[in-house]
N, C-alpha and C positions, 0 to 999 in steps of 0.2 A: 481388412483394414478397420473397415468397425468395432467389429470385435474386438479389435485390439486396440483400440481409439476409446470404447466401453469400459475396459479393463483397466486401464490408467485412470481413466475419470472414478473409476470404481473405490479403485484404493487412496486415492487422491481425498477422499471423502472422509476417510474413516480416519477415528482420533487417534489411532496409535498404527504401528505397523506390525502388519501380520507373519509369523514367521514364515521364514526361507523355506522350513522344511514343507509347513503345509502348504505351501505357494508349490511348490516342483511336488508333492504327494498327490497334490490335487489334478495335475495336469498328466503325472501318470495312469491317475487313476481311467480320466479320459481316454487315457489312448488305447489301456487295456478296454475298454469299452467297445471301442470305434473297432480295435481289434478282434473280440469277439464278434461283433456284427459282423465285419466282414466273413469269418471264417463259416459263421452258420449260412451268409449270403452264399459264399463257394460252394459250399458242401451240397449244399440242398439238390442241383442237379447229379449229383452222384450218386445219388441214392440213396440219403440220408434225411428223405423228405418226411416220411411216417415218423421217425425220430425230432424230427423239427417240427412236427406238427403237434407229437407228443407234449414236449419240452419247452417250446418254442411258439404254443400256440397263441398265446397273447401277440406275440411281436409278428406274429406272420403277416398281417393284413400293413403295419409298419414298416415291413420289408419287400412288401411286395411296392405297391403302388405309390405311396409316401417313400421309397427308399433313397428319393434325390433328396426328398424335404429333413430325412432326418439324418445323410450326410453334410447338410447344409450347417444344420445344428449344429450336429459336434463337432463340424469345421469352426463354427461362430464362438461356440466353447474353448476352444481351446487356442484359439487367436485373444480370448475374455483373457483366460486363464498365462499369457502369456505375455499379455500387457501389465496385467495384474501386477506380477513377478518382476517384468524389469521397472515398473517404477518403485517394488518394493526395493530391489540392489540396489536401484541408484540413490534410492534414496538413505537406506543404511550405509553405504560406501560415506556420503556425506556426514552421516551424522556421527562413523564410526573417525573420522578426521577430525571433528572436531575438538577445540580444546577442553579437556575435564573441567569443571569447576573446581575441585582438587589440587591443580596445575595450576592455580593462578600466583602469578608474581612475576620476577624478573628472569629475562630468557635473553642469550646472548644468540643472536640469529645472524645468517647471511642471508642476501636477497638481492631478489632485480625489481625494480620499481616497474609495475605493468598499468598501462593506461592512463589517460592524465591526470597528474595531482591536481586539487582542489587549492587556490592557494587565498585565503582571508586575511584579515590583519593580524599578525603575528603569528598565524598558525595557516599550515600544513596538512592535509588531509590526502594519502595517497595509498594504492593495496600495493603491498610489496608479496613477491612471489618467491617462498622460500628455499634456499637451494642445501643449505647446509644449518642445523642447528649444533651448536658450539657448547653451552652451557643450558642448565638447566635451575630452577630454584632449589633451595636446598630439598632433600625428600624426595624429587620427581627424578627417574630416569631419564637417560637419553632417551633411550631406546619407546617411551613411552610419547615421545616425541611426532602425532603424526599430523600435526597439522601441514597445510603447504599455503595456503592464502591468507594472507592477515592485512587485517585494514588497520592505518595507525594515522596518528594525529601528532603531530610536532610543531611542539611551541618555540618559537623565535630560534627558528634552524641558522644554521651560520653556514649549511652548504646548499648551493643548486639544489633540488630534488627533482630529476631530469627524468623521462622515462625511457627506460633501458638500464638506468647508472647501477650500481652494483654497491651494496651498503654492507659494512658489518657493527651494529649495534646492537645496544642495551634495551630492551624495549620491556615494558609493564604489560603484560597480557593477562587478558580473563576471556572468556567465554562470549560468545554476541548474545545480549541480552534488552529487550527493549522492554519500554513502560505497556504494561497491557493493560489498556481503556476500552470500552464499548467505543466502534468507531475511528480506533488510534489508528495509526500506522504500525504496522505490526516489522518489527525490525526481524528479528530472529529469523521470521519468514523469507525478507527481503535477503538476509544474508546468507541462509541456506541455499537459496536460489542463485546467487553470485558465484558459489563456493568458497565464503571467507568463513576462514575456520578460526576466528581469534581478532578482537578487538585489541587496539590500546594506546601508549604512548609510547615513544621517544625518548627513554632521559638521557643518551648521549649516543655519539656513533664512534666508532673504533677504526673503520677504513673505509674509502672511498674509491672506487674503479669508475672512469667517465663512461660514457655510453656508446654504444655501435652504432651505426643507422639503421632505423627503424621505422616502422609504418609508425608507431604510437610516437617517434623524434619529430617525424614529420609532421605531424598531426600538432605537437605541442609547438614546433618553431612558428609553422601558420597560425596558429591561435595567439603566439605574441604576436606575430607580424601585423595580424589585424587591430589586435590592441595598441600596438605604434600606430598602425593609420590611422586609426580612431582614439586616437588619446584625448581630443578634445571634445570627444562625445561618446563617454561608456555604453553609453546605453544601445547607440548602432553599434560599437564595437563587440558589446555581449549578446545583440541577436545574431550577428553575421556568426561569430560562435558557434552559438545554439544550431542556424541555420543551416551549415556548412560543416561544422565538425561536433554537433549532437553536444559542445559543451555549454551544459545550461547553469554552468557556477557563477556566470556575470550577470546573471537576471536577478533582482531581489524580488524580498518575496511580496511586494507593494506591486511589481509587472506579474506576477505570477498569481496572484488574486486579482490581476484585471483581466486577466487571459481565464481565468477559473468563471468570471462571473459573466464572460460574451461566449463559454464553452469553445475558446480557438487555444487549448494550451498544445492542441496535438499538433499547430502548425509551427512552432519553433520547435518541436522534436522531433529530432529527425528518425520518421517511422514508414508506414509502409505509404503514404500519400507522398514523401519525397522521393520514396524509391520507385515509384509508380509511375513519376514523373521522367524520371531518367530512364523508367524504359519504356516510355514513351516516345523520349528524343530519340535514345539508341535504335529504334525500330524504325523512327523515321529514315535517321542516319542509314541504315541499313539498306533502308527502299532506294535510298537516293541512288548510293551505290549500284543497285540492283539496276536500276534505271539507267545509270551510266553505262554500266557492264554491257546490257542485252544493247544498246544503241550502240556501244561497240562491237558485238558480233554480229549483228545486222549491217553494220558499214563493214565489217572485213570479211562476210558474206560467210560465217562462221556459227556455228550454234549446236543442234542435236540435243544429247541430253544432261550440257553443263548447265543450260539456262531454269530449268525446273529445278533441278537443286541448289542453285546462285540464290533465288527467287523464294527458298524454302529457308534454307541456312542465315543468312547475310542477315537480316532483320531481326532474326532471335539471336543472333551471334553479337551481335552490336549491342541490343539493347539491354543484353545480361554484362557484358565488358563493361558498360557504362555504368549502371548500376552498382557492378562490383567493385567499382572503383570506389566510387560516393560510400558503398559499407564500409569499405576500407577509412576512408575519410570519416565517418562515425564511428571509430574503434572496434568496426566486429559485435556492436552490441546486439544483443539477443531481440530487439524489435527489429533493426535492419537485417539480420541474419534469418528472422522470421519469414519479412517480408521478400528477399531474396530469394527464398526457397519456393516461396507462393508460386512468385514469378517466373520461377525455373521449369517450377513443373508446368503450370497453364501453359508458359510456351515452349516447352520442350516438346509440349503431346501434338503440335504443331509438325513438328519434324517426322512424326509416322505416318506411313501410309493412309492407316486407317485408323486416326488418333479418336483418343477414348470421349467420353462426354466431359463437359467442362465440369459436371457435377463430382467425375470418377475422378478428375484430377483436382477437385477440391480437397476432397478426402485424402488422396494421397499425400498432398500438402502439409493436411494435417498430420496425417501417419509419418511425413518424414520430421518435422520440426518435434515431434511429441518422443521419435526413437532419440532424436537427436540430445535431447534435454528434457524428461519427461515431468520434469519440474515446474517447466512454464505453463503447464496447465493454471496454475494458481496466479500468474501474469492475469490483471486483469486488460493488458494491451494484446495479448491473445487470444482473447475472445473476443475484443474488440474489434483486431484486425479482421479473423476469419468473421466475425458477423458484417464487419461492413460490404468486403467483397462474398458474401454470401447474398446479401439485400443488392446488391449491383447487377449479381449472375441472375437474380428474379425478376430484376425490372429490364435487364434484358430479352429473357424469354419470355416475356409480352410482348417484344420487338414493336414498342411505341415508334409511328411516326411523326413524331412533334418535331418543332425548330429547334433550332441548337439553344438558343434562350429555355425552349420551356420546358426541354431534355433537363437541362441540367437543373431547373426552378423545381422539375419532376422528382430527379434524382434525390436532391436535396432533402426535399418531404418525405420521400420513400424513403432514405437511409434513417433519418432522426425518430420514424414511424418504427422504422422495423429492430432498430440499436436502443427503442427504451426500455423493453425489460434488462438487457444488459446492464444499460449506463445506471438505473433502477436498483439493479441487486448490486451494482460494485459500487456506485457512489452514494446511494441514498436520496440524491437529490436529481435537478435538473433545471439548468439555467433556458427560462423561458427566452431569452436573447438569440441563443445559440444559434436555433432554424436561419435565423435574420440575417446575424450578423456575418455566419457563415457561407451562406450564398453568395458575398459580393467578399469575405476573406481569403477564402479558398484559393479562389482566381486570380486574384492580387498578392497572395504571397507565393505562387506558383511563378508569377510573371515576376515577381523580384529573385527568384531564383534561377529562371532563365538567364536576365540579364547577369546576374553577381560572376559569373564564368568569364564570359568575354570581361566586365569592367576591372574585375580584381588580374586579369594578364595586362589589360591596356597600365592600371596602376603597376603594376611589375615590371611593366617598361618603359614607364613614368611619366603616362598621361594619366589623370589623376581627377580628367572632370566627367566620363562615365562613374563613376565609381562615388563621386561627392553626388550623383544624380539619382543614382541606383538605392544610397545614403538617405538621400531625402524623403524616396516613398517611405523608407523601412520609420519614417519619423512621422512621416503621414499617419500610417499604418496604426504606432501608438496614438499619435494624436487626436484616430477617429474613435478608436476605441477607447481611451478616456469620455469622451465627449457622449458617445454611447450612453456610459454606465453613468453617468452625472445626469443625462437626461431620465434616463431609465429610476435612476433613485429619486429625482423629484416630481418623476409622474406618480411611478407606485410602492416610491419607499425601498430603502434597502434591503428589508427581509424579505420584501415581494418580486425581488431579481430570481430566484430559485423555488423551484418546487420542491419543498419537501415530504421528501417518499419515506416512509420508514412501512411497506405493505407487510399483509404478513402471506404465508405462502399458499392460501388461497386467492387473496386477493390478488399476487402475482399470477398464480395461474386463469384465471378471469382474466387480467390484463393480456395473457399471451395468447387466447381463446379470441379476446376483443379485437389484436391484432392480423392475428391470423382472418378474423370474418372480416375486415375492412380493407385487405390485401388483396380478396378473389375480386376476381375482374366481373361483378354484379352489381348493382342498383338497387336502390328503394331499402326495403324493412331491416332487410337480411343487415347492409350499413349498419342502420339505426342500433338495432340489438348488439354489435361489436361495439359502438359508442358506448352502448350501456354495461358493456360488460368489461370496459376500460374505467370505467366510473370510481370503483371500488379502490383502487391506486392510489387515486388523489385525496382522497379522505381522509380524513384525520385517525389514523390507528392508535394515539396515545388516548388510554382512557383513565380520565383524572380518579384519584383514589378517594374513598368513602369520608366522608365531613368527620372530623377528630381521630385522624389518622394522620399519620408522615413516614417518609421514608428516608433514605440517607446512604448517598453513595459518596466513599472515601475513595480518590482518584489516586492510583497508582503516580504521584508524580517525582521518584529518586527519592532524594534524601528532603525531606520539605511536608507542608499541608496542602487539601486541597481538597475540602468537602462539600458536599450539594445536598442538602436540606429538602424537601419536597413537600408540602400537604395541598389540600384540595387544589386551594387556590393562589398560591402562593408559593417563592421558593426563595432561600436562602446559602450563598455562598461564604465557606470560612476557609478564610485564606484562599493565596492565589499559584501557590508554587513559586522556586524560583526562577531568579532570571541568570541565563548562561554567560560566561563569561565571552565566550565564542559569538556571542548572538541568538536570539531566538530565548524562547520561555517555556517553563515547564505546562503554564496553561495553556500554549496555545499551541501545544503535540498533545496535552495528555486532557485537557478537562473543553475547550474549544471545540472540535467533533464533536463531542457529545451533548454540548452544552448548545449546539444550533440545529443538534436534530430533536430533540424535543419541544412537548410544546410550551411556548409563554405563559406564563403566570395570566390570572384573571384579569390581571392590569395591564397587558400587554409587557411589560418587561421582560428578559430572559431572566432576569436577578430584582426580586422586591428589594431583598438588602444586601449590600457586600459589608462581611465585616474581614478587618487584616489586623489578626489577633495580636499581631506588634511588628516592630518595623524590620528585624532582620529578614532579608535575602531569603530563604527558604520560604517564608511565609509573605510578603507582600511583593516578592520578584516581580510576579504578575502582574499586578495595579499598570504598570506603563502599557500593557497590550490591553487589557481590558480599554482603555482608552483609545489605541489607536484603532481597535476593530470596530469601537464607535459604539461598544456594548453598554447601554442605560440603565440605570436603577435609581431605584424613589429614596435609598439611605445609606447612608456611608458611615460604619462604626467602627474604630477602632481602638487601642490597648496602649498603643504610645501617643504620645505628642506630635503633634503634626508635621513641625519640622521635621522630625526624624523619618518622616515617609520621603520626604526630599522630591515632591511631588505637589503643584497647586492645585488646592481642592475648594472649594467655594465652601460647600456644604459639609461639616465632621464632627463628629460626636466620639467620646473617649465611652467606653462601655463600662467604665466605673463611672459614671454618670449616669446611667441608664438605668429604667426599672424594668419591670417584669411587663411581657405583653403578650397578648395571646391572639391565633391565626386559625380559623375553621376549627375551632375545638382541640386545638394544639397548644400548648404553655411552655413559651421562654422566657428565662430569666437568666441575665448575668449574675455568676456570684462573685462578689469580691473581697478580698481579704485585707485586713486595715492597712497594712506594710506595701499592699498594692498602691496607693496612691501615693506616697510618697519615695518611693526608687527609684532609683536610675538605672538598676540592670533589666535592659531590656525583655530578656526572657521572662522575668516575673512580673513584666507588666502586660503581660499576655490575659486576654478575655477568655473569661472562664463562662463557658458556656454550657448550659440543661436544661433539651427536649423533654416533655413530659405527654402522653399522651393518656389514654382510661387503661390501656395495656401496655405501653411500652415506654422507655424512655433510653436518653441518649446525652453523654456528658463529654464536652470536649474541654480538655486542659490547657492547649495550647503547648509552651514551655514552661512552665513554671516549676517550681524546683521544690522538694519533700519539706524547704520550709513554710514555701506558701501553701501547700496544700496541707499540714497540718493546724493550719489556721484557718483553713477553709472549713473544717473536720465538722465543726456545728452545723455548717449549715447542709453537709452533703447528704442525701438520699439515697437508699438503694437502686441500683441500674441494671438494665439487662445492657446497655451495650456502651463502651468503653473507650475513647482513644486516648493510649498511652500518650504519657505526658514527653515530650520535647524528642520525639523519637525512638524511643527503649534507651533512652538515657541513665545513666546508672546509677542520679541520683533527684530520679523523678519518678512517678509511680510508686511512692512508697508504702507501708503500711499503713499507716494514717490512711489515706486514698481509699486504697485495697479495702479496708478494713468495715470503711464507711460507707463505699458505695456497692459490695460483692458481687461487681459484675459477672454475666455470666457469659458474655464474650467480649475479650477485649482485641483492640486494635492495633496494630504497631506501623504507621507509616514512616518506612525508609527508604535508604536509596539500596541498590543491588550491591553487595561487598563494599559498600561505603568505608571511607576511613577514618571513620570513628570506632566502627564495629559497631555498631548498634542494630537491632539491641542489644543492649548488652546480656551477657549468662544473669549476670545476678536478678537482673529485673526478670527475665525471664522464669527463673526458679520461683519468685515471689509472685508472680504472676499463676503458675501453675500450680499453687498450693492451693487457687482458690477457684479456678475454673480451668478446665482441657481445652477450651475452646477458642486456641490463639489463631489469629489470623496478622500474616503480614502482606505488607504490599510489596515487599521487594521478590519474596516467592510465589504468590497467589495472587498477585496483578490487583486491579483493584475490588473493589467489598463493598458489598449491596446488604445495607439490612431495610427490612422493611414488615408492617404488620401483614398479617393474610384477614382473610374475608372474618375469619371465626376469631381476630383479636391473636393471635398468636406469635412472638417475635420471632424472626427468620433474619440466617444469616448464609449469604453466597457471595464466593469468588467471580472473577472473570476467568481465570483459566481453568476455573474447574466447568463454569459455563461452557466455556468456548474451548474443550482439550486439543490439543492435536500433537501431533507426534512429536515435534519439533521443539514445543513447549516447556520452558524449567518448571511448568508449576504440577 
């Protein structure tokens, strides 16, 4: 099981995927191996010894007395070798499904709506599972046809979008593609792991079939039904959701950074602590039974050998029924499926005679969830799971006799001790709250989910004041943890809620060295030396770059701006991405992450300046979330007129008023063109901005269009690095530009298959007459330049940073 637990992890790692052939070559090759052992093992008593000692005399002493050890091996091998293999098929099977880039356009589908839709203002978010495809875009075949799961978005639908219902529409498909940041959310990942082989839209549906009843009908009538209960308070009606049926769409994302910053988000998702829960009851349930039963065979003076297996069965048999209910009420998703299976195994090995160690049924655990879907290796809620009840099974086998208070006070410390390298390498950070706030959450949102069973049947039979009681903790519940993070920010400030980890993978391994010495059950020094060797973690890993140097990261943010300026001590933001029509910002999925794991400026700032090179949506969308995440800075410059940001700013400065100024040995200067100050097309009042350092330099155009940059043409300088002007626009970046500045890499920020096209061919051609060195954002995620130690300008992707198979770049 290891081995083949090793093998997964193995190939899990690697950027690209290795072939099928050498995957099954390699494992034959083993076995003809394993096979020859044996046969020289056999032969040897036949008389074939002097031959084997000829031929064979290296391996004699290997076959003799090591010959358990080295069938051991290539058992281990070849369990490596076969883990290996099936997550390389499953994993190709996936990617062979998914849709071409080639294929994108309009595809006339049938399908059945599977799990619950997402329903916002005017729009629709639901995966439909496809049964029949109908049409194709022009150029593509049917037959070329293999996707089956597609995730789609439909604005202002005029039908139900029920789950089960059966649709035949028009739908716009491309490929799953996400913005790739240092830090981001990586979608593509998420969505290979789903099985959604195709993003897109809705632009009309063609037939309608209503729905059957279904686990996923039932799951959605209860989640209005709760929403009718609670119509006069969204906020109980979207955690009883979350709580009860894992749907976390009625949480914003204001409760979902209050829950990020007390570390309780895993208690509205329903994971392996709720399903822990219910086989907790079911097992009681189970004894009860038990209890009753054998009190009836003793009064009916009956017994032998039903009562040892009533006593054996009844507890594990309840406590998995109940459970499997509750997964069912969470759609089957793959946390509760996880944690289901945990649970199946630890207490199925109950049920044998002579059941195995709870350590062999750990691993098994793992080995069955990993054959099952060897994809969720990359879940960071599966290593989370398995390491919590990992750290449970060790503070067990101490068998502490403490009170139930300092069990669990114990537990607590131990779990958060032994889950930080984890929480470490998957989230970067760590909220100091968490230990706190979770010892006295845990408990309390366990006990609002005991009671939510009986109160929501007493409301179903329309007593109604369990249920408005039950209502009131879950309001408590926010109310303390507000209250928490308000005090927590005015003792030590908001960026001192979090530890920020960025280690690098020594100083992780120190940390899991420091861990492991502070877990043995010893005293005195031995302690002291794991403090010290957990020390390196906490430290500052960002080491600020040499006086008259900068660097400059262009954020993968779609179609839009979105760059981060860096020198010693100081750092500058140009532009902010946009803001979605749906909700939510391109700054605060694509430049946010990263922009709060580094460190602040010598001023304490994240941003010395924000400048929003003029007022269109692509480029100042942002500004309202820099605001509401409470983000600071010492100056606000921008390209348009104030009003036109439609946003109150106390402090603003137009960057055609600005002169030149300079930062640890770094020179900025706006340029501006005389036509700039007085227009009114926005794009060309975009801040023309040029880095200058002793080696390198860096010149941002914003929008402006081939007439302002030929009037810029005096005052331009040669550059080593570039961003195209207004997106690969196709009447920006022109020769004037080109001609004056002969950059030798230039930049193109766009969105993924944008409809504009951009960039455009033509700019491109013009572009490449003068340097090879094109980088975009919509293929190569975002673009890090920056000087090296010896003055030298350097240019790198994030996907070429960070490859993986999955990856368009």
């Amino acid at each position: 099981m290891i081995g083949f637990i090793l093998g997964i992890f193995t190939a899990s790692q690697l950027p690209f995927l290795v072939s099928l052939v050498f995957c099954l070559s390699f494992i034959l090759v083993i076995l003809l191996v394993y096979g020859a052992k044996s046969v020289i093992w056999v032969t040897r008593p036949l008389g074939f010894s002097r031959l084997g000692q000829r031929h064979v005399k290296g391996l004699d002493h290997s076959f003799g007395a090591s010959h358990f050890s080295l069938r051991t091996l290539l058992y281990a091998t070849i369990c490596w070798g076969m883990g290996f293999t099936w997550f390389t098929v499953s994993a190709d099977r996936l990617l062979q499904s998914r849709l071409p880039q080639a294929h994108t356009g309009d595809w006339v589908v049938e399908g059945r709506v599977i799990g619950l839709p997402s329903h916002e203002t005017d729009l629709i978010r639901f995966n439909l599972q496809v049964t029949n495809v109908i049409s194709a875009p022009e150029g593509v075949k049917l037959k070329d046809a293999n996707f089956e799961r597609i995730r789609l978005r439909w604005f202002k639908s005029d039908v139900s979008v029920l789950p089960g219902a059966t649709f035949t529409i028009v739908a716009k498909l491309k490929p799953p593609h996400s913005l790739a940041n240092p830090y981001g959310f990586d979608y593509e990942r998420w969505a290979l792991i789903k099985g959604i082989d195709a993003t897109g839209y809705v632009k009309k549906h063609l037939d309608y079939q209503a729905p059957d009843i279904s686990v996923s009908l039932i799951r959605f009538k209860l989640a209005h039904w709760l929403t009718e209960l609670w119509s006069g308070s969204p906020l109980i009606a979207a955690s009883y959701r979350a709580l009860l049926l894992g749907d976390r769409g009625g949480l914003s994302d204001d409760h979902w950074a209050l829950m990020e910053q007390t570390g309780t988000s895993h208690l509205l998702v329903v994971s392996g602590l709720h399903i822990g829960i219910c086989v907790w009851c079911g097992w009681w349930i189970g004894r009860c039974l038990v209890a009753c039963t054998y009190l009836g065979l003793r009064l009916g003076h009956k017994g032998g050998p039903v009562w040892p297996w009533l006593e054996r069965v009844l507890p594990v048999f309840f406590a998995l029924v109940l459970s499997g209910i509750y997964v069912g009420l969470a759609g089957f998703s793959l946390p509760t499926q996880r944690a289901w299976i945990m649970a199946a195994v630890l207490l199925g090995g109950l049920l044998l005679k002579c059941p195995p160690s709870v350590w062999r049924r750990w691993w098994f655990a793992m080995f069955l969830v990993l054959l099952l879907n060897p994809l969720s290796i990359y879940e960071v809620g599966f290593w989370l799971s398995f390491g919590a009840v990992g750290a449970l099974l060790l503070l067990i086998a101490r068998r502490s006799q403490s009170s139930g208070i300092k069990t669990a006070i114990r537990a607590q410390i131990w779990i958060t001790i032994v889950m930080l390298p984890l929480v470490t390498l998957s989230f970067g950070q760590v909220s100091i709250l968490s230990p706190f706030v979770n010892l006295l959450a845990i408990p309390y949102i366990l006990l609002i989910l005991l009671l939510s069973v009986p109160a929501l049947l007493c409301a179903y039979c329309g007593w109604m004041l369990p249920l408005i009681m039950v209502g009131n903790l879950l309001s408590v519940f926010w109310s303390v943890l507000d209250a928490v993070v308000s005090v927590a920010v005015n003792l030590l400030g908001s960026s001192s809620i979090y530890l920020i980890l960025a280690p690098s993978y020594w100083a992780l391994f120190s940390l899991l060295v420091g861990i492991f010495l502070l877990l043995q059950p010893v005293k005195g020094r031995l302690r002291w030396v794991g403090v010290l060797c957990c020390l390196p973690a906490f430290l500052p890993q960002q080491e600020r770059m040499n006086k008259g140097q900068f660097s400059a990261v262009v954020f993968d943010v779609g179609q839009g701006n979105a760059v981060l300026i860096s020198t010693q001590n100081h750092r500058l933001l140009y532009d902010t991405g946009a803001r979605y029509r749906s909700g939510g910002s391109a700054f605060e999925s694509a430049v946010l992450p990263a922009l709060s794991k580094l460190s602040p400026s010598a001023n304490g700032f994240l941003i010395d300046e924000l400048v929003v090179s003029h007022a269109d949506n692509d480029h100042a969308g942002g500004l309202q979330a820099i605001y509401d995440h409470g983000i600071s800075f010492d100056r606000l410059t921008g390209g348009s007129p104030l009003h036109l940001l439609e946003f109150p700013i106390n402090t603003y400065q137009q960057c055609q008023e600005q002169t030149a100024w300079e930062w640890d040995g770094v020179s900025f200067r706006y340029l501006v063109a005389p036509s700039q100050r007085q227009t009114s097309v926005t794009n060309n009042q975009s801040c023309v901005l040029e880095i200058r350092s002793s080696s390198c330099s860096f010149l941002l155009t914003g929008d402006i269009d081939e007439g302002v940059e030929q009037e810029l043409s005096s005052q331009l300088k040669p550059v080593e690095w570039l961003l195209a002007g207004h997106h690969g626009s196709r009447h920006s970046t022109g020769e004037f530009l080109l001609a004056s500045t002969t950059p030798k890499t230039v930049v193109f920020s766009a969105g993924f298959l944008n409809r504009y096209g951009h960039p455009h061919q033509d700019v491109l051609s013009r572009v490449l007459s003068y340097t090879d060195n094109v980088l975009r954002t919509d293929q190569d995620g975002a673009v890090f330049l920056y000087e090296t130690l010896n003055g030298r300008c350097e240019s790198e992707t994030w996907r070429t940073r960070q490859k993986r198979f999955w990856s368009k770049g």
